[in-house]
Legacy VTK file of the C-alpha trace (Angstrom):
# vtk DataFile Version 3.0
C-alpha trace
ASCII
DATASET POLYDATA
POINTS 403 float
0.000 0.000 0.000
1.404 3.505 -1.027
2.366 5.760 1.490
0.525 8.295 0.532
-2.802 6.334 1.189
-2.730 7.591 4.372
-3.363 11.078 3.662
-7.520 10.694 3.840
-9.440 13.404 1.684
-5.544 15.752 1.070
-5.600 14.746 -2.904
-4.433 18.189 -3.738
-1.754 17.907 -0.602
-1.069 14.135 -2.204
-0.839 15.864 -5.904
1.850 18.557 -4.671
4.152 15.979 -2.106
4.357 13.172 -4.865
5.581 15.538 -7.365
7.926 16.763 -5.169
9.167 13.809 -4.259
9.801 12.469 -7.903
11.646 16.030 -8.423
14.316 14.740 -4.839
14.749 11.302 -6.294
15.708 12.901 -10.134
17.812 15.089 -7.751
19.724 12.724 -5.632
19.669 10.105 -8.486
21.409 13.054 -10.457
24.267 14.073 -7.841
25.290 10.237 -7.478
25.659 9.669 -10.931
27.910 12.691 -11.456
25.331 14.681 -13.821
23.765 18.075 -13.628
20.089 17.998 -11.812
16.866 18.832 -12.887
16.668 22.894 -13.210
13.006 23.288 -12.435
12.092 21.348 -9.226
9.180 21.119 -6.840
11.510 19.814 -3.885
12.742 22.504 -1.430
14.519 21.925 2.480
11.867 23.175 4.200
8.056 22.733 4.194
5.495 23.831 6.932
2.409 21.256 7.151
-0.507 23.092 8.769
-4.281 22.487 8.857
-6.932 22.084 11.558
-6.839 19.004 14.261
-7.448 15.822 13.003
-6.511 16.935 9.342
-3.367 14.464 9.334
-0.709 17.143 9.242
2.249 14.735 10.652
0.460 11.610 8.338
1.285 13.839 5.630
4.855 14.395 7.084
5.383 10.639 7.307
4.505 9.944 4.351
6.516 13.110 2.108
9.580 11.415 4.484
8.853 7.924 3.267
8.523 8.910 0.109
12.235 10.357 0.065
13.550 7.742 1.285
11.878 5.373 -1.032
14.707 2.433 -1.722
11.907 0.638 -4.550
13.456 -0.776 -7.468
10.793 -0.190 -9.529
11.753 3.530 -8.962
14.442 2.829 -12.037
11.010 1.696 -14.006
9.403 4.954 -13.680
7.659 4.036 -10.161
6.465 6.558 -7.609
8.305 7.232 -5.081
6.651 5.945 -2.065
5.714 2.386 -2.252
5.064 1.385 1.374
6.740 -1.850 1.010
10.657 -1.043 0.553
13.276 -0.554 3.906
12.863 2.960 3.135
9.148 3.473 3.554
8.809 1.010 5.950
11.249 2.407 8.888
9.982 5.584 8.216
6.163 4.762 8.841
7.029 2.974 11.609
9.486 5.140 13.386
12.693 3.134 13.095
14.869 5.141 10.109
18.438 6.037 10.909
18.050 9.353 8.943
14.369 10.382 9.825
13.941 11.981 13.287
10.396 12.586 14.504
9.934 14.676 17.111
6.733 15.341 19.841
6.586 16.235 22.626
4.130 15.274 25.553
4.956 18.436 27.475
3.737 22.575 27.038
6.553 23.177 25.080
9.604 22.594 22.978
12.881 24.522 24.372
16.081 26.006 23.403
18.045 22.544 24.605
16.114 20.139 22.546
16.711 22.201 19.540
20.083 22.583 19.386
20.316 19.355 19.716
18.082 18.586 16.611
20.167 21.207 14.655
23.085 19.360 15.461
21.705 16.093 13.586
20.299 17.990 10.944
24.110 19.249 10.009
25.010 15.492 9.599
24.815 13.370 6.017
22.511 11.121 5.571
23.909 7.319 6.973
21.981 4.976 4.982
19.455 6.742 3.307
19.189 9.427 0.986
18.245 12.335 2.801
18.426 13.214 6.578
14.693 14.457 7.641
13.451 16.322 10.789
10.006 15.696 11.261
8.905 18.538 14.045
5.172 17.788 14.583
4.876 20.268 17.089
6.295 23.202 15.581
3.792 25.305 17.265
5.295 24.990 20.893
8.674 26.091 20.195
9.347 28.880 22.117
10.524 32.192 20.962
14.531 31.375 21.743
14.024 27.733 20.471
12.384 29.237 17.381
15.153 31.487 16.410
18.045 28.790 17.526
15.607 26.772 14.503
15.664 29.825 12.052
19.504 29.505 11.625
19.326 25.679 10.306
16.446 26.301 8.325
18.253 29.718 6.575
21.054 27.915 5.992
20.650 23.249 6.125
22.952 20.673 4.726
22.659 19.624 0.916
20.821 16.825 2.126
18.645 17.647 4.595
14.915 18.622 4.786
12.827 19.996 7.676
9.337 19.404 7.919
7.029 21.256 10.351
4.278 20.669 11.550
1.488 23.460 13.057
-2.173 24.065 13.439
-2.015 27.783 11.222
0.742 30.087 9.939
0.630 32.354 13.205
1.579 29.440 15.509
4.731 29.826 13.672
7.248 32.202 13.965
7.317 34.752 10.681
10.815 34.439 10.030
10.428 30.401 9.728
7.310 30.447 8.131
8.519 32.835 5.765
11.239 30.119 4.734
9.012 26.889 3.957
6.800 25.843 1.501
3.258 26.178 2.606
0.873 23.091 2.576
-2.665 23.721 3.947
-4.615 20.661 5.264
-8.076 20.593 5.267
-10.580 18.693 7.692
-11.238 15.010 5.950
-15.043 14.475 5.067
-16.836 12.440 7.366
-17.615 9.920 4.462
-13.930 9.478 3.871
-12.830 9.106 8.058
-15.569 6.474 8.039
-14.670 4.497 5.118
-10.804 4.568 6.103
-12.058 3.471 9.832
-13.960 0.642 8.244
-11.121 -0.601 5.775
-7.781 -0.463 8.202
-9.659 -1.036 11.435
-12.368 -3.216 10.644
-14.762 -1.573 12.645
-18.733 -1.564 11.525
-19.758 0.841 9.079
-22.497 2.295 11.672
-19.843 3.283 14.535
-17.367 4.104 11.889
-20.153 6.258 10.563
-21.137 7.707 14.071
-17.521 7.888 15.787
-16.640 10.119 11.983
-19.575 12.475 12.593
-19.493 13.171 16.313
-15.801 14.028 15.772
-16.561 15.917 12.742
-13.848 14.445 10.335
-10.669 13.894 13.123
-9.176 11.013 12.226
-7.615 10.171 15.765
-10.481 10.983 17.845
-13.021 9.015 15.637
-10.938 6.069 15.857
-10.361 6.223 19.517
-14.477 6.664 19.820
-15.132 4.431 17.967
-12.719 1.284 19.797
-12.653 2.315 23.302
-16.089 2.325 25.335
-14.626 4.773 27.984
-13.810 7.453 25.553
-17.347 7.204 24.501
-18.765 7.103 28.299
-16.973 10.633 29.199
-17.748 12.012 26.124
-21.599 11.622 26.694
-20.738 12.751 30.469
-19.962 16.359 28.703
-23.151 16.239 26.347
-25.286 16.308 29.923
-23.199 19.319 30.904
-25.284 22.049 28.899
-28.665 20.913 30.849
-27.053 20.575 34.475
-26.306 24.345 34.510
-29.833 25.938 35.848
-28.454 26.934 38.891
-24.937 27.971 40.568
-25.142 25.395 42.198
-25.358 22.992 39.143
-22.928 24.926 37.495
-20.237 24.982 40.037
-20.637 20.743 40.409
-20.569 20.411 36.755
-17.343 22.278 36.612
-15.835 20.615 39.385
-16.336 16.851 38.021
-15.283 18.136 34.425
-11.933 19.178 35.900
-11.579 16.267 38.018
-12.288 13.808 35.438
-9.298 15.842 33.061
-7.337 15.473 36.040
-8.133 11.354 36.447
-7.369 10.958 32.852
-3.735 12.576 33.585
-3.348 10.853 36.375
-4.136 7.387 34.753
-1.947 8.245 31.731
1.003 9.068 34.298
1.303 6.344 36.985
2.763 4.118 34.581
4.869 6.204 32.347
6.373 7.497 35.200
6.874 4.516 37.096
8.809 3.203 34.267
10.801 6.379 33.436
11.984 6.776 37.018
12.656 2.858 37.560
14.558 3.130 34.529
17.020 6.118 35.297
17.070 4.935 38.922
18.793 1.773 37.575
20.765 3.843 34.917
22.352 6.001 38.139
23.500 2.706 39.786
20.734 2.658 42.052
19.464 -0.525 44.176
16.432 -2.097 43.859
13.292 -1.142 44.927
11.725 2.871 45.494
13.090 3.258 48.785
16.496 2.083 48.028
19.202 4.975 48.328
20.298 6.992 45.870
24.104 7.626 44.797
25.593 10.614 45.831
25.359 13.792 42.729
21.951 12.137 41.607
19.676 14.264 42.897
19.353 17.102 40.134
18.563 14.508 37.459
16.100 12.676 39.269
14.403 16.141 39.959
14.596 17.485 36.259
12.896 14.196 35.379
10.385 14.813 38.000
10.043 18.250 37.095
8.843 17.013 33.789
6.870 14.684 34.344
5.025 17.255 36.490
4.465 19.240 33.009
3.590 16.244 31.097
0.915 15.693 33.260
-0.056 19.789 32.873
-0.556 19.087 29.785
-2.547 15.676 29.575
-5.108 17.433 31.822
-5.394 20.266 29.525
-5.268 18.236 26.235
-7.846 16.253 28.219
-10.222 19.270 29.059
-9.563 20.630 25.680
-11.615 17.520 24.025
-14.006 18.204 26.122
-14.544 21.984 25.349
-14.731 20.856 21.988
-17.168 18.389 22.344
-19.172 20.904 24.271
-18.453 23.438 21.027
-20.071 20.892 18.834
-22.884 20.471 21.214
-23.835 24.196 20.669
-22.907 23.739 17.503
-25.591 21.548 16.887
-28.275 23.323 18.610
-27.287 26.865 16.391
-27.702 24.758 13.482
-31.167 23.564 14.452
-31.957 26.736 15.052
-31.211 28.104 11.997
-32.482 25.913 10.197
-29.670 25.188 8.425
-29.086 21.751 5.877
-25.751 21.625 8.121
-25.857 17.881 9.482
-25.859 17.104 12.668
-22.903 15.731 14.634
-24.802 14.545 17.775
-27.756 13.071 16.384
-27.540 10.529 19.014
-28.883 13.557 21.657
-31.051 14.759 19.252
-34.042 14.932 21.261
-31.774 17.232 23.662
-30.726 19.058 21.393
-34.344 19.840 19.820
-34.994 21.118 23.511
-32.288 23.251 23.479
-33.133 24.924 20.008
-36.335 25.283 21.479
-35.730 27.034 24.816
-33.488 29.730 23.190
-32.663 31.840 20.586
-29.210 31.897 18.401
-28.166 34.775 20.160
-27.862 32.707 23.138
-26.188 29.579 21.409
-23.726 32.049 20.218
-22.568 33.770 23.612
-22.332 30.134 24.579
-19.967 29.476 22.009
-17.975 32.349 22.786
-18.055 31.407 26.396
-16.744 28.179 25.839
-13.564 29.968 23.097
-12.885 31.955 26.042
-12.680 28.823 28.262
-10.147 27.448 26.158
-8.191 31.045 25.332
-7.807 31.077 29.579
-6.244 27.773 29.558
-4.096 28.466 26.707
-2.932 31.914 29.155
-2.101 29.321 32.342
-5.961 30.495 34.230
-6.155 27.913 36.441
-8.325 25.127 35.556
-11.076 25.253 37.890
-11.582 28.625 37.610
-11.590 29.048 33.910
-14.398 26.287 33.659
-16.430 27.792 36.510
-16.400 31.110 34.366
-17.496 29.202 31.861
-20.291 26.998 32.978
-21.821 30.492 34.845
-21.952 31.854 31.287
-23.417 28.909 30.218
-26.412 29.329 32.280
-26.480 32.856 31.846
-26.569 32.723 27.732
LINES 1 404
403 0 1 2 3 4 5 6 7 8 9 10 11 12 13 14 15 16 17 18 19 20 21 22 23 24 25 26 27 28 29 30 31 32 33 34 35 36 37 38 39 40 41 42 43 44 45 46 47 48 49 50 51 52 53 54 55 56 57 58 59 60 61 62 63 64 65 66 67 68 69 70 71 72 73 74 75 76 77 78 79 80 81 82 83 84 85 86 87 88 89 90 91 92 93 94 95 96 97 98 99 100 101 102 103 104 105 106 107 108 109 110 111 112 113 114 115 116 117 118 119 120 121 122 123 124 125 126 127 128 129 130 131 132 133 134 135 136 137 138 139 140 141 142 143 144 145 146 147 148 149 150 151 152 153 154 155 156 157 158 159 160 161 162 163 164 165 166 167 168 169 170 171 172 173 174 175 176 177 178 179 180 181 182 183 184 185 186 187 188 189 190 191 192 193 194 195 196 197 198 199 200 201 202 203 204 205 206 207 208 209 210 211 212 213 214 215 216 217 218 219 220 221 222 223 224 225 226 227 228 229 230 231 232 233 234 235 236 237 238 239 240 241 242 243 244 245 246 247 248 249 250 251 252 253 254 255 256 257 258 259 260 261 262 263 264 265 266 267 268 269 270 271 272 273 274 275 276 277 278 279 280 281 282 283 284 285 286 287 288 289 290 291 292 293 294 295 296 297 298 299 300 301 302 303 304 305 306 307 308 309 310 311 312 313 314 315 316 317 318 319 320 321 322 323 324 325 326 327 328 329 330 331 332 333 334 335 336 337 338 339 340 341 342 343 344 345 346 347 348 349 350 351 352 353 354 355 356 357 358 359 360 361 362 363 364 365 366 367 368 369 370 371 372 373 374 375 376 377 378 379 380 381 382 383 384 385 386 387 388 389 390 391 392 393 394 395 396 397 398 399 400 401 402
């Protein structure tokens, strides 16, 4: 199966990254055999990937990286680069290529240290394929000094190297990187085409494919996780009951509490055992004994704290990634109910709650629904600005009620 068959409902993203990467083999193919490249080419060193969540903006990456380091013999037949099946593709998709280095991050952001570091492989040649790639799929939380320690290798990269980035818009970006790429917009997948793919690679039924692709509204990740995993589903109807608990300050100050606490269970489920293992592991890589309340060696102590310290910000940001859904689920919610009221052929994404949501429409006027919206944007805008939790969503669920 191609690479690029992963890229659901990007054809024109597909069109531009296949071309390009027939353009980097003619290149490299070129340079080895001692003969002048192509003089027109689509390829470039640096490409910025951005598009809405769910659109598949580090899919796309993956896949542009397989496809330059395609190894296919049928490449030499006039074959796309690409295949899927070769070394080349294969490492790459799955994580394992000496000369492709993805990059996430589970914390707020991506700093000065880990940068340099990445542009000190970047200024390497390629060790056994044929180009080195940086795959940064959360461009967006650079900060400002890791951003500009970036702008330098970007400005200026080896022959053989190409950085792709990956960020929800153009502002998330820094202008003087941004201004050095080649743009690719995403868009959000149809819902037809998230079911279909959720159907054919995950063999799930066409009706929760179908239902999992509209509540999410086209995002790939979260209608596959909806659709396999019952708990997902459970809290996610948990936040459809929010909008009609809210009547009274009383309702609205529970209903806040329990959605903050349940981000905060999530976290803390996702944690225990990550961080079990990560500190069981460095304990044994400082020489330490067995067990948690074995001593440590002497000098240890600032490591085992930096680790701590960041596991403390990895679980920052699993409760707010974890609230986040939520706040959009409750987005799509209102969503609905606008569109109802409106009147508009718009379909619905929570038809399972339609009878709620017809009782919504009817209790209210747009005006309302709208303030709501905004209520919950500014929800999310607080986060974003470090509001503490519980406050931010108690702000919210008061506007809520008041419309």
């Amino acid at each position: 199966m191609p690479v690029w068959d992963d890229l659901v409902g990007q054809e024109r993203v597909q069109t531009q990254l296949a071309a390009a990467a027939r353009d980097a083999d003619a290149q490299v193919t070129a340079v080895a055999a001692g003969t002048e490249p192509p003089a027109a080419s689509k390829m470039t060193h640096a490409w910025l990937f951005t598009g809405p969540p769910g659109s598949g903006r580090s899919t796309a990456a993956r896949a542009f990286a397989a496809a330059l380091q395609c190894t296919s013999p049928d490449r030499a037949l006039g074959g796309e680069p690409g295949c899927g099946f070769c070394d080349g593709c294969h490492t790459t998709v799955i994580g394992t290529h000496a000369d492709v280095e993805i990059v996430r991050t589970d914390l707020l952001s991506i700093g000065v240290k880990e940068t340099r570091a990445l542009v000190r492989r970047a200024q390497l040649s390629p060790a056994v394929g044929r180009w080195q790639v940086i795959v940064l799929e959360d461009a967006d939380r650079l900060t400002e000094g890791a951003g500009n320690v970036l702008l330098k290798a970007v400005e200026e990269p080896a022959p053989r190297t190409v950085w792709l980035l990956c960020a929800p818009s153009l502002e998330d970006v820094l202008p003087t990187i941004r201004s050095r790429c080649r743009h690719l917009t995403l868009r959000t997948p149809p819902v037809t085409a998230v079911a279909e793919v959720l159907v054919r690679r995950d063999g799930i039924e066409p009706a929760v494919a179908e239902a999992a692709a509209r509540a999410t509204q086209g995002h790939i990740g979260r209608a596959r996780r909806l659709a396999t995993d019952a708990d997902a589903r459970s809290r996610r109807a948990a936040v459809l009951k929010l909008p009609l608990r809210v009547d009274d300050v009383g309702g609205c100050l529970k209903a806040a509490q329990e959605l903050v606490d349940a981000a905060a269970e999530d976290a803390k489920q996702v944690a225990e055992e990550v961080d079990t293992k990560e500190t069981e592991e460095l304990r044994a890589a400082l020489g330490a004994g067995a067990g948690a309340g074995s001593r440590m060696p002497r000098g240890t102590a600032g490591v085992m704290k930096e680790l701590e310290d960041r596991q403390k910000r990895r679980r920052t940001r699993t409760q707010r990634d974890s609230l986040d859904l939520a706040l959009t689920d409750l987005t799509g919610f209102y969503r609905d109910v606008l569109a109802l009221q409106l009147g508009s052929a718009v379909a619905i994404a929570n038809e399972e709650i339609r009878p709620d949501l017809d009782r919504m429409a009817r209790a209210c006027g747009p005006e309302r629904t709208l303030r709501r919206i905004e209520a919950i944007i500014a929800c999310r805008d607080a986060l974003d600005r470090n509001v503490a939790p519980l406050l931010a969503v108690e702000a919210m669920t008061m506007a809520l009620r008041a419309g």
